[in-house]
PDB file with one MODEL, atoms N, CA, C and O in Angstrom:
MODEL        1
ATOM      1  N   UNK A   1     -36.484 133.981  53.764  1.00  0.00           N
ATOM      2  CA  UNK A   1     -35.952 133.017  52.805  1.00  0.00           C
ATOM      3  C   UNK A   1     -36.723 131.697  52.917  1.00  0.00           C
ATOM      4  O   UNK A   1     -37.233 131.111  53.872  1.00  0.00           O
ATOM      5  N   UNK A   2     -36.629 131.432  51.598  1.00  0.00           N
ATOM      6  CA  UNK A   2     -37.231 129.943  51.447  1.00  0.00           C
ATOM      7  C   UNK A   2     -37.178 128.721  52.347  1.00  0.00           C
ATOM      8  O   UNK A   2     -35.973 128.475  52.408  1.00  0.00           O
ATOM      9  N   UNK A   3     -37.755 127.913  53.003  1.00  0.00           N
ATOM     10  CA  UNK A   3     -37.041 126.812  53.689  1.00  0.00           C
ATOM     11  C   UNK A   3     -36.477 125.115  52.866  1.00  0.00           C
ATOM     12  O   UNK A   3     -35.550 124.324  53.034  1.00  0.00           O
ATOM     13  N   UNK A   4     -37.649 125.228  51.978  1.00  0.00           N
ATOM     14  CA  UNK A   4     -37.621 124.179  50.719  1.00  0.00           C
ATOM     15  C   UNK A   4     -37.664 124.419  49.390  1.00  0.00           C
ATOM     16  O   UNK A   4     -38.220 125.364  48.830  1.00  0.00           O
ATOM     17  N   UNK A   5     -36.916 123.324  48.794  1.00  0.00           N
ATOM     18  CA  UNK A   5     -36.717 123.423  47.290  1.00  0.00           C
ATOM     19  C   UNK A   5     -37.615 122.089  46.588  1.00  0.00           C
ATOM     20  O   UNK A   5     -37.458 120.876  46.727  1.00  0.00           O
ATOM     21  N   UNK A   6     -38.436 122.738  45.925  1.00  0.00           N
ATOM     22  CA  UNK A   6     -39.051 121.533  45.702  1.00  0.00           C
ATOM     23  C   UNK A   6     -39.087 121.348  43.980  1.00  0.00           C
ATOM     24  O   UNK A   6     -39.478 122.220  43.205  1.00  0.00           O
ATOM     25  N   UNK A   7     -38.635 120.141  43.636  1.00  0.00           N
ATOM     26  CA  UNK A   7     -38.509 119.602  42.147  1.00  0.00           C
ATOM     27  C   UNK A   7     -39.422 118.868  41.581  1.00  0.00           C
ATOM     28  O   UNK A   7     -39.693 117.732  41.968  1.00  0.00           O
ATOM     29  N   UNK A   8     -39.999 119.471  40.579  1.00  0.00           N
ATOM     30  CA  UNK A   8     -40.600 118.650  39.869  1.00  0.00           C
ATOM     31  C   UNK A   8     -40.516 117.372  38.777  1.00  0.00           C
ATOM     32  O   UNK A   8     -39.411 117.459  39.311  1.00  0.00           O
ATOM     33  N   UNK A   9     -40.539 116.537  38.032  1.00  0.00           N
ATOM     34  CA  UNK A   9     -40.343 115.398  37.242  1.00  0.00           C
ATOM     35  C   UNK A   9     -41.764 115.791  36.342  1.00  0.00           C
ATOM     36  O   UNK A   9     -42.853 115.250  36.536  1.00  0.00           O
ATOM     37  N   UNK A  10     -41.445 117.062  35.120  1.00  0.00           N
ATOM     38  CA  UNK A  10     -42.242 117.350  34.620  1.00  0.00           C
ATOM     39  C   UNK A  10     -42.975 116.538  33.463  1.00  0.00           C
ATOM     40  O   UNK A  10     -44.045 116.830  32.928  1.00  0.00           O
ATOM     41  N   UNK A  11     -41.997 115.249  33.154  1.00  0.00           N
ATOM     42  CA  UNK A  11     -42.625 114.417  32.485  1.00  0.00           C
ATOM     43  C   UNK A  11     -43.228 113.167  33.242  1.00  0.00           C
ATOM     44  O   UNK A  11     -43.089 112.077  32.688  1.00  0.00           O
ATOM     45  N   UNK A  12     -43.697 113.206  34.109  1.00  0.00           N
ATOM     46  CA  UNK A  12     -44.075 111.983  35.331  1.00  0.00           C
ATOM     47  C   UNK A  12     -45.277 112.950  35.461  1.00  0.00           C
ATOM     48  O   UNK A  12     -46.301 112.285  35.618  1.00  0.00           O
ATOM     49  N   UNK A  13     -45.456 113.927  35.455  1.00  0.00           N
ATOM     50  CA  UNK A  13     -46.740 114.681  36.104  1.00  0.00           C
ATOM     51  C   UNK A  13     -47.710 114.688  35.040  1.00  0.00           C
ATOM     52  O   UNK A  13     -47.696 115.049  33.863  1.00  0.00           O
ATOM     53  N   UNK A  14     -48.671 114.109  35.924  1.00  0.00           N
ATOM     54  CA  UNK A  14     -49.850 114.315  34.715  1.00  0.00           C
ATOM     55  C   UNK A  14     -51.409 115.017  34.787  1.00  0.00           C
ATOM     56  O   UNK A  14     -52.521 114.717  34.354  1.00  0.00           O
ATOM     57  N   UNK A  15     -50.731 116.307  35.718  1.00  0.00           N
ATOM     58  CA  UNK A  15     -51.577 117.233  36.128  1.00  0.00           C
ATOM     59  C   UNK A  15     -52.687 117.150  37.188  1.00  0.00           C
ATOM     60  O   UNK A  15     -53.328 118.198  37.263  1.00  0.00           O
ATOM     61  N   UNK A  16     -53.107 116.114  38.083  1.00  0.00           N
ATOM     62  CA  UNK A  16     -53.574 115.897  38.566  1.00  0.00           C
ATOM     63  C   UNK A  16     -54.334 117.185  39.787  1.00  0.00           C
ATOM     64  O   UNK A  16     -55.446 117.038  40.294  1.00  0.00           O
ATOM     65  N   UNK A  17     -53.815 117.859  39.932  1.00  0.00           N
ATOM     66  CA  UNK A  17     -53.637 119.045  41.215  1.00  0.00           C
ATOM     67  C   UNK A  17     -53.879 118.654  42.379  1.00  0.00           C
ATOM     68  O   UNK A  17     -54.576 119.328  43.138  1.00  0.00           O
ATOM     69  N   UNK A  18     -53.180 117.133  42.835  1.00  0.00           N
ATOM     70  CA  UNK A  18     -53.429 116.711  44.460  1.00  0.00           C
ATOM     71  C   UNK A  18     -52.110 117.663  45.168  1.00  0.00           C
ATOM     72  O   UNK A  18     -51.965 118.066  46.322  1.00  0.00           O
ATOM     73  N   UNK A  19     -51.785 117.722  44.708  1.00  0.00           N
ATOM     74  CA  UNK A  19     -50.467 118.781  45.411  1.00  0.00           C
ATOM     75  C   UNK A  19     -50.337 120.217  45.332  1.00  0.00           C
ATOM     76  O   UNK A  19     -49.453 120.895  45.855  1.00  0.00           O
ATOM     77  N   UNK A  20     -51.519 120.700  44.470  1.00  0.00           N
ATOM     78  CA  UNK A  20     -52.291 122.779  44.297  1.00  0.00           C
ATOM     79  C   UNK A  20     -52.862 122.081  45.864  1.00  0.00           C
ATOM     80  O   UNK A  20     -52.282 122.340  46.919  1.00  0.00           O
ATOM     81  N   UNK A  21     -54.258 121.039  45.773  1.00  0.00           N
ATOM     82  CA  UNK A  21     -54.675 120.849  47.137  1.00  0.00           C
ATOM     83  C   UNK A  21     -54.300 121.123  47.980  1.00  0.00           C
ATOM     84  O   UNK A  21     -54.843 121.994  48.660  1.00  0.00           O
ATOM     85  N   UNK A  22     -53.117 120.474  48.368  1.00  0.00           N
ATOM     86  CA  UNK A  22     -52.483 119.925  49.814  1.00  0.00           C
ATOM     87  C   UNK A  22     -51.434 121.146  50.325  1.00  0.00           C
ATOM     88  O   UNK A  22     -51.074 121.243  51.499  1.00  0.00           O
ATOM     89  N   UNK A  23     -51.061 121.938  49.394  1.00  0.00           N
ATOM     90  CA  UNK A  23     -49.483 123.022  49.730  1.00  0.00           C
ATOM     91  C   UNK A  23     -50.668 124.294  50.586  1.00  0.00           C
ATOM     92  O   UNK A  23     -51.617 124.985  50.215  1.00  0.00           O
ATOM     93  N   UNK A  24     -49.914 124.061  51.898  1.00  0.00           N
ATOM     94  CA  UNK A  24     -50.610 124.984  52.678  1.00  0.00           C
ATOM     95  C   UNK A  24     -50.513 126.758  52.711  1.00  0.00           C
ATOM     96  O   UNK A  24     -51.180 127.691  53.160  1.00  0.00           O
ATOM     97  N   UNK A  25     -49.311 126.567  51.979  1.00  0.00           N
ATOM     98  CA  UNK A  25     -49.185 128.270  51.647  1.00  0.00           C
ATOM     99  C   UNK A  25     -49.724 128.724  50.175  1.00  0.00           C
ATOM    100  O   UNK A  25     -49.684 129.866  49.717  1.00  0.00           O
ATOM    101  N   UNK A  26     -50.297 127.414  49.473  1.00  0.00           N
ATOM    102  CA  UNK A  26     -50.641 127.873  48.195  1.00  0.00           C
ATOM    103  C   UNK A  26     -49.815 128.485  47.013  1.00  0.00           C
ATOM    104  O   UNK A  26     -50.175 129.477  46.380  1.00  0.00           O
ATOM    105  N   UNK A  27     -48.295 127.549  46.717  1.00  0.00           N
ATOM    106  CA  UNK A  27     -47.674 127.626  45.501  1.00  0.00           C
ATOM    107  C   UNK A  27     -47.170 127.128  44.693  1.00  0.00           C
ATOM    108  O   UNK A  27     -46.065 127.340  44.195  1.00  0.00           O
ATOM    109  N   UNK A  28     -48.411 125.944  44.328  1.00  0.00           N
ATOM    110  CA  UNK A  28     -48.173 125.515  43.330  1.00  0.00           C
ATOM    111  C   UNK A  28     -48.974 125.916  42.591  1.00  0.00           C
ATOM    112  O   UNK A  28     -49.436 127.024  42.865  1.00  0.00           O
ATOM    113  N   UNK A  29     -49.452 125.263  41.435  1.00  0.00           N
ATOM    114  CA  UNK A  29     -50.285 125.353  40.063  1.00  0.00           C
ATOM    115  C   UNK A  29     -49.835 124.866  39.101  1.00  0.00           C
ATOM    116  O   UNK A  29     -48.619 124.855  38.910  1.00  0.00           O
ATOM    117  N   UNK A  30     -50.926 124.209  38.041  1.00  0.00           N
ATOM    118  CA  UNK A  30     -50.610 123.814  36.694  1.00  0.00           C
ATOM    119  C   UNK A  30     -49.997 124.840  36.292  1.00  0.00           C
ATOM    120  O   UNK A  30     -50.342 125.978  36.609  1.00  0.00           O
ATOM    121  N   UNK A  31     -48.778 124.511  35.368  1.00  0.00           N
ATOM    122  CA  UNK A  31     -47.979 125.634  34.613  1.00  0.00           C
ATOM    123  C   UNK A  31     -49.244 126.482  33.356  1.00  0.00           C
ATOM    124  O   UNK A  31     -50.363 125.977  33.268  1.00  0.00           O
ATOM    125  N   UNK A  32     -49.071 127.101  32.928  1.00  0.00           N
ATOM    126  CA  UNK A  32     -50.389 128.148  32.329  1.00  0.00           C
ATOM    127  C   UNK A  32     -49.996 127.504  30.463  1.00  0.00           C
ATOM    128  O   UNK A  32     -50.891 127.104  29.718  1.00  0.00           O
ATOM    129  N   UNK A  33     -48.758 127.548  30.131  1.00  0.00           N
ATOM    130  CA  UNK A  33     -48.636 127.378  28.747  1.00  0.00           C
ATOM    131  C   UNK A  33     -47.205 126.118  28.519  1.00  0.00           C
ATOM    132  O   UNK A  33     -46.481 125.993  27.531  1.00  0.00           O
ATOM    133  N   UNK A  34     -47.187 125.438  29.645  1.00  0.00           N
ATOM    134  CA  UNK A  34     -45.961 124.343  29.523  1.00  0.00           C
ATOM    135  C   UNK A  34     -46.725 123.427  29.310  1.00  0.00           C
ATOM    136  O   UNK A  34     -47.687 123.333  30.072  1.00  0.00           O
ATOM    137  N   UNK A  35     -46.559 122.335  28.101  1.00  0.00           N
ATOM    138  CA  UNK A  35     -47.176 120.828  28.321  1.00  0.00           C
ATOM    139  C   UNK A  35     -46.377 120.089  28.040  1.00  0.00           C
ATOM    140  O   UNK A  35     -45.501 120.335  27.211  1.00  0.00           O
ATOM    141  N   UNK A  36     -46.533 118.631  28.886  1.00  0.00           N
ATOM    142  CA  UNK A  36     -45.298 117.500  28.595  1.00  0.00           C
ATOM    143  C   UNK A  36     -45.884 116.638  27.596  1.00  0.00           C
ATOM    144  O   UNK A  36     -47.009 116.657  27.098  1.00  0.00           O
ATOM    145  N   UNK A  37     -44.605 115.657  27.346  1.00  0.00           N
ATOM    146  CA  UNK A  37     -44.862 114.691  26.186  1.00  0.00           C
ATOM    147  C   UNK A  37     -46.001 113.496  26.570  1.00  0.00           C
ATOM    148  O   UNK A  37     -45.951 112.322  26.202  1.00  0.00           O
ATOM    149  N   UNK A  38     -46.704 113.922  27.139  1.00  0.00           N
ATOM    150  CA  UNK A  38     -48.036 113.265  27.242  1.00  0.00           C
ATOM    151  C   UNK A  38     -49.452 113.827  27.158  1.00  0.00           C
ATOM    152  O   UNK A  38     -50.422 113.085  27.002  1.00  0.00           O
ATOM    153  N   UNK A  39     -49.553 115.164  27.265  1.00  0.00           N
ATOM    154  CA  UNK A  39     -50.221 116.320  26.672  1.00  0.00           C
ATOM    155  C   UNK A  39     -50.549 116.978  28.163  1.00  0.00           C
ATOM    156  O   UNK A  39     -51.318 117.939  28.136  1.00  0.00           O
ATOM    157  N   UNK A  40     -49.975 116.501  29.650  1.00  0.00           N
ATOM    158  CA  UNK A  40     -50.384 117.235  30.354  1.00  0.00           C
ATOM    159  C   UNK A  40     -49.600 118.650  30.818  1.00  0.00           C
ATOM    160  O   UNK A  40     -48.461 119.068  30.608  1.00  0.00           O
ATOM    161  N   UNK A  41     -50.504 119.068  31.390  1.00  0.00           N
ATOM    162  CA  UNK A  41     -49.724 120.607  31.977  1.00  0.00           C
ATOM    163  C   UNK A  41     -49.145 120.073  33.675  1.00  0.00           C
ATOM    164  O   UNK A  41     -49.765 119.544  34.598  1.00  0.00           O
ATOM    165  N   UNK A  42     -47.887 120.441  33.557  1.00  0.00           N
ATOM    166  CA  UNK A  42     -47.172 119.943  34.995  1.00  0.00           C
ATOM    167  C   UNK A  42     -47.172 121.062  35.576  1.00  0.00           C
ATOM    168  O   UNK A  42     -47.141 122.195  35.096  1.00  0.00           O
ATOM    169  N   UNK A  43     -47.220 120.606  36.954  1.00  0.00           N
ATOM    170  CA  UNK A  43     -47.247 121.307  38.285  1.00  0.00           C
ATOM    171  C   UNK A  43     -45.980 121.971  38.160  1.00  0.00           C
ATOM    172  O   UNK A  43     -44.898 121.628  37.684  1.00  0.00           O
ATOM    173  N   UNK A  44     -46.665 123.651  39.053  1.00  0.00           N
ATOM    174  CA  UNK A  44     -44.874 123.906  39.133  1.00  0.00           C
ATOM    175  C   UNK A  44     -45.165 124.870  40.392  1.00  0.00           C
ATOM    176  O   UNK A  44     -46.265 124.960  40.937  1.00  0.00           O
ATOM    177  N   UNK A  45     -44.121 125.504  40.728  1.00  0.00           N
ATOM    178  CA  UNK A  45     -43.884 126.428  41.550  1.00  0.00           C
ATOM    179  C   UNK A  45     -43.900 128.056  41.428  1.00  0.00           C
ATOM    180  O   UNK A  45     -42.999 128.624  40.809  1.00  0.00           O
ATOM    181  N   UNK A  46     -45.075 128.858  42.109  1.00  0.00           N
ATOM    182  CA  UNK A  46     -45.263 129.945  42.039  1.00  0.00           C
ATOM    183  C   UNK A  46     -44.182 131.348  42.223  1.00  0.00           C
ATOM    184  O   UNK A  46     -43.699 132.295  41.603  1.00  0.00           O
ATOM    185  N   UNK A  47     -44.217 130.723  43.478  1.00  0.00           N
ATOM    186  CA  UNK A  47     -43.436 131.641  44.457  1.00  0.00           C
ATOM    187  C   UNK A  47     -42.794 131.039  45.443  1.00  0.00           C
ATOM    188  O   UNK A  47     -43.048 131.062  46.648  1.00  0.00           O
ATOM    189  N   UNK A  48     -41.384 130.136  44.484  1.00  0.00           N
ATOM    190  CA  UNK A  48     -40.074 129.575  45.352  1.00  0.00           C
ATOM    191  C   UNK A  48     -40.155 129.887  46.751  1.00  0.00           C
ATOM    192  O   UNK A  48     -40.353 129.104  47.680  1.00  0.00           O
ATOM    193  N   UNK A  49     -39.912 131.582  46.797  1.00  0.00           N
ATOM    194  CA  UNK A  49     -39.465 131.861  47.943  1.00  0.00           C
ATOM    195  C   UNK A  49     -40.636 131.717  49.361  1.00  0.00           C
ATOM    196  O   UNK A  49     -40.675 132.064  50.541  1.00  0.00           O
ATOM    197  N   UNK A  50     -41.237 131.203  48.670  1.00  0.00           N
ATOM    198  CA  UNK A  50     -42.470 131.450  50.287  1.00  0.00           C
ATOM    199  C   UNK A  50     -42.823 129.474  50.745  1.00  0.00           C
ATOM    200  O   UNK A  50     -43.558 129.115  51.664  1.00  0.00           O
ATOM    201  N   UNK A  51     -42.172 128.676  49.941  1.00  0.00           N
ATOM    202  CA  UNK A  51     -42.045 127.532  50.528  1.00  0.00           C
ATOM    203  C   UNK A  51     -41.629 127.248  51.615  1.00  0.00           C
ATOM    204  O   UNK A  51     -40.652 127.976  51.789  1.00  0.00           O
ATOM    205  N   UNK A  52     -41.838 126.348  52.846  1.00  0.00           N
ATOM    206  CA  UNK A  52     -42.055 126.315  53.815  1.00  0.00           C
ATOM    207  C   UNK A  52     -41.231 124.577  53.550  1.00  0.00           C
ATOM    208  O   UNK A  52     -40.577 124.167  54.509  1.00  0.00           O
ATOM    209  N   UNK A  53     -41.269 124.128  52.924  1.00  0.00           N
ATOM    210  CA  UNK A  53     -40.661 122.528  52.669  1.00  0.00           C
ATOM    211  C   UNK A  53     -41.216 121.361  53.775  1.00  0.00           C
ATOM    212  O   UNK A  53     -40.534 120.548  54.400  1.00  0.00           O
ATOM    213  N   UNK A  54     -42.617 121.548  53.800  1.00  0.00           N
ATOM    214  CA  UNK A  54     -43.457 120.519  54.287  1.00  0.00           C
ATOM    215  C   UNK A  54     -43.365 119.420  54.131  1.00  0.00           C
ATOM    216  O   UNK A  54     -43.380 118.562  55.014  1.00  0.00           O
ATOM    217  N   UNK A  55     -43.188 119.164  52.292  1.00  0.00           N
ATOM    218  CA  UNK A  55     -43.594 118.272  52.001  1.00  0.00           C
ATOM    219  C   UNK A  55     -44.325 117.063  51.711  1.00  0.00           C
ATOM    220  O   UNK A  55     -44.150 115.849  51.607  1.00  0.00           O
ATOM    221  N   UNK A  56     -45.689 118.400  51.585  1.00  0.00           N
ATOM    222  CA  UNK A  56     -47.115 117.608  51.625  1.00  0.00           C
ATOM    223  C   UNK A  56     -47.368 117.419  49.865  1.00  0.00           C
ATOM    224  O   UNK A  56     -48.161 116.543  49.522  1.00  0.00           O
ATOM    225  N   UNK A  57     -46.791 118.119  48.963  1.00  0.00           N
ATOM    226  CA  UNK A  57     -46.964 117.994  47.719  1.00  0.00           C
ATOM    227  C   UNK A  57     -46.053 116.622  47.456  1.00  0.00           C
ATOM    228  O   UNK A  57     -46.731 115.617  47.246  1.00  0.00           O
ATOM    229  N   UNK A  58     -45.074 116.505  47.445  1.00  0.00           N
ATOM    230  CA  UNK A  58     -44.543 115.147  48.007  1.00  0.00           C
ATOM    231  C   UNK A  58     -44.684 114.195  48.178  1.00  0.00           C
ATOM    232  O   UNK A  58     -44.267 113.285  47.461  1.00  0.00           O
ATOM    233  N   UNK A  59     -45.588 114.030  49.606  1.00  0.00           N
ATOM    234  CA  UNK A  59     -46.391 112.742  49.859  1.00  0.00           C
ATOM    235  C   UNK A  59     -47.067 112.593  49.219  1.00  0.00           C
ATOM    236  O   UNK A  59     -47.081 111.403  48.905  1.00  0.00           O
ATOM    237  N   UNK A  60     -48.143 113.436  48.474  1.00  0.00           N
ATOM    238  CA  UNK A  60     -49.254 113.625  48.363  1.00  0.00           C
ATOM    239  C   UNK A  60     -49.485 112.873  47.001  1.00  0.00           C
ATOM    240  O   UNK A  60     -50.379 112.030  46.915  1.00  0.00           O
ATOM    241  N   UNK A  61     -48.438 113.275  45.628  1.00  0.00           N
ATOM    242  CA  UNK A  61     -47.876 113.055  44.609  1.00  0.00           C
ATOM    243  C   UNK A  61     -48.493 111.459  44.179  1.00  0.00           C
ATOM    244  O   UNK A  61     -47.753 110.631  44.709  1.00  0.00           O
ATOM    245  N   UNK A  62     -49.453 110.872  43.500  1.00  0.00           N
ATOM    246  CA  UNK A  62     -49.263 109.897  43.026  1.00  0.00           C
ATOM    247  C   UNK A  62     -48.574 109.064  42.272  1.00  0.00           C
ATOM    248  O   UNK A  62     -48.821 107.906  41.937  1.00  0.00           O
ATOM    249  N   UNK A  63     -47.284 110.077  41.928  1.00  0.00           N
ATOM    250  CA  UNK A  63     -46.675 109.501  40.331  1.00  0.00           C
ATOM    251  C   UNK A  63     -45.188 110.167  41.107  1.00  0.00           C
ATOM    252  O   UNK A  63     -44.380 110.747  40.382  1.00  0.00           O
ATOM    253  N   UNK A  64     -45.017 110.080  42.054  1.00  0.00           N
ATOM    254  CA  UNK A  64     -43.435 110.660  42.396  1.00  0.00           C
ATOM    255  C   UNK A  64     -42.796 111.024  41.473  1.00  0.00           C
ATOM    256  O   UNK A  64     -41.778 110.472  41.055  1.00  0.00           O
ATOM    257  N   UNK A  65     -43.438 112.243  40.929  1.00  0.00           N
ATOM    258  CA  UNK A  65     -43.195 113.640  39.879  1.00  0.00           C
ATOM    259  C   UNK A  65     -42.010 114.945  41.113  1.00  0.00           C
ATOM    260  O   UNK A  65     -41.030 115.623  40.806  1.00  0.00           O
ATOM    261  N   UNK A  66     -42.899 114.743  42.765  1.00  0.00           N
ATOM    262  CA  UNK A  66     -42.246 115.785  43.208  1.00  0.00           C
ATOM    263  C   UNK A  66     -41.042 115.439  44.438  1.00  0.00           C
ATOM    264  O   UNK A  66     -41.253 114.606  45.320  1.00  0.00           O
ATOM    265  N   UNK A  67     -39.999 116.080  44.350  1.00  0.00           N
ATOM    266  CA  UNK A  67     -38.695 115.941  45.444  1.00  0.00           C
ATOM    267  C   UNK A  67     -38.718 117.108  46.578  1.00  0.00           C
ATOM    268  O   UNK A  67     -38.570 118.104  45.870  1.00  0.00           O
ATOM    269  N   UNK A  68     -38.757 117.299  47.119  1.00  0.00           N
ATOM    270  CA  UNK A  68     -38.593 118.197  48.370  1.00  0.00           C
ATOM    271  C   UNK A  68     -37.407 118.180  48.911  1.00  0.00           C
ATOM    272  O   UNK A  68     -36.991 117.092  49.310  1.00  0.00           O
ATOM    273  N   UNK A  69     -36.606 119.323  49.053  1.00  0.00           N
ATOM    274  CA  UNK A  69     -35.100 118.950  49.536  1.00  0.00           C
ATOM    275  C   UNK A  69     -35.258 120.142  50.549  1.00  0.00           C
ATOM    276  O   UNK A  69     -36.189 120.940  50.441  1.00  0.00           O
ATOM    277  N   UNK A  70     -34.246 120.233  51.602  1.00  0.00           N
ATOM    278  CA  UNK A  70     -34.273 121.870  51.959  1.00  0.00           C
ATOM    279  C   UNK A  70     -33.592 122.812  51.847  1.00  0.00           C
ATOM    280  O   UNK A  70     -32.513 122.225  51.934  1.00  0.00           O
ATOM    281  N   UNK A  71     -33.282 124.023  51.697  1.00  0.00           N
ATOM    282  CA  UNK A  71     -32.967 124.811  50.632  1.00  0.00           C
ATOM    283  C   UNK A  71     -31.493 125.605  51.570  1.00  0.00           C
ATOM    284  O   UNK A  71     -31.572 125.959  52.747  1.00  0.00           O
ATOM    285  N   UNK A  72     -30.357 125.727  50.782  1.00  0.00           N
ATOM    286  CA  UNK A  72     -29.473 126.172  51.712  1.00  0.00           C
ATOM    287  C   UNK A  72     -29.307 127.287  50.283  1.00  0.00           C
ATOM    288  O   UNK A  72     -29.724 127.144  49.134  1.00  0.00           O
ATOM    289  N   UNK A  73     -28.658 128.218  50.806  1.00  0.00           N
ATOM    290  CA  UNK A  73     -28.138 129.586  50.705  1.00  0.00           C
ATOM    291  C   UNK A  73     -27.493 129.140  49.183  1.00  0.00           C
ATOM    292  O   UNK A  73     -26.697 128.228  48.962  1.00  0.00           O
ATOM    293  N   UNK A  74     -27.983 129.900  48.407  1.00  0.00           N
ATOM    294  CA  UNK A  74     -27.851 129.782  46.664  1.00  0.00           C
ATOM    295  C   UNK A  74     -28.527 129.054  45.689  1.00  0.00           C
ATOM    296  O   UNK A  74     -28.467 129.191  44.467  1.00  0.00           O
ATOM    297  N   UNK A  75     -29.357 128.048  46.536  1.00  0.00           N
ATOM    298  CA  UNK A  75     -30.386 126.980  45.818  1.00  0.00           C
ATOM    299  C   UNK A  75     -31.126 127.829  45.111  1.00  0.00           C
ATOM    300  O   UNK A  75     -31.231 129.033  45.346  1.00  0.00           O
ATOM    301  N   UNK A  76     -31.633 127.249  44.266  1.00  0.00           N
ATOM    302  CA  UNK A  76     -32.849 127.947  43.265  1.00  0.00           C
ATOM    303  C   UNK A  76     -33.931 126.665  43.018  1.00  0.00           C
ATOM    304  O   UNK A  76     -33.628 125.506  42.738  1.00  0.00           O
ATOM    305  N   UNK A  77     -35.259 127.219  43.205  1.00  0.00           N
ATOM    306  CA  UNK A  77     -35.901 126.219  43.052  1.00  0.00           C
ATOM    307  C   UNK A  77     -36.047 126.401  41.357  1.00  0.00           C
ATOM    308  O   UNK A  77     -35.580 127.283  40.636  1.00  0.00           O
ATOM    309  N   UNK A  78     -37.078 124.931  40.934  1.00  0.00           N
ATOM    310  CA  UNK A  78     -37.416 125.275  39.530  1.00  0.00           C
ATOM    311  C   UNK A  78     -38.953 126.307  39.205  1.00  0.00           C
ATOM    312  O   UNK A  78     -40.044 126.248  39.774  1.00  0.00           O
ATOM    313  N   UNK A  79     -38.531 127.134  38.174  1.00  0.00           N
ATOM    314  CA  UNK A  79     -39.450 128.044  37.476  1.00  0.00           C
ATOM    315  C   UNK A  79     -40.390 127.849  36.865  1.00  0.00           C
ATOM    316  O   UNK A  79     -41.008 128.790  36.366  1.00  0.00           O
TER     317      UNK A  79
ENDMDL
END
């Protein structure tokens, strides 16, 4: 099971990929066909369940687009 839930602020993100960089298990990515009201494609989450809740996408974040919480029994991260 997941250890972190991590949220995005899909209209704050403006695609940058310092946080694809930094996630050491590798799950994030620009969303493939989502764009926000600024024309970028926001970061999202691959594969919820293999988060580790570091919270290096987080720090990393220039535009505190991302929240990191840690994940208790029924959480769902976002899709």
């Amino acid at each position: 099971m997941a250890k972190g839930l991590v949220k995005f602020d899909e209209e704050r993100c403006k695609g940058c990929e310092l946080c694809v960089s930094v996630c050491p298990v590798k799950i994030i990515a620009l969303h493939e066909t989502k764009i926000n009201s600024k024309g970028f494609r926001p970061a999202c989450v691959l594969e919820a369940d293999k988060c580790i809740g570091c919270a290096n996408c987080a720090i990393m974040c220039p535009d505190g687009a991302i929240s990191v919480f840690m994940r208790e029994e029924g959480d769902e991260a976002d899709e």
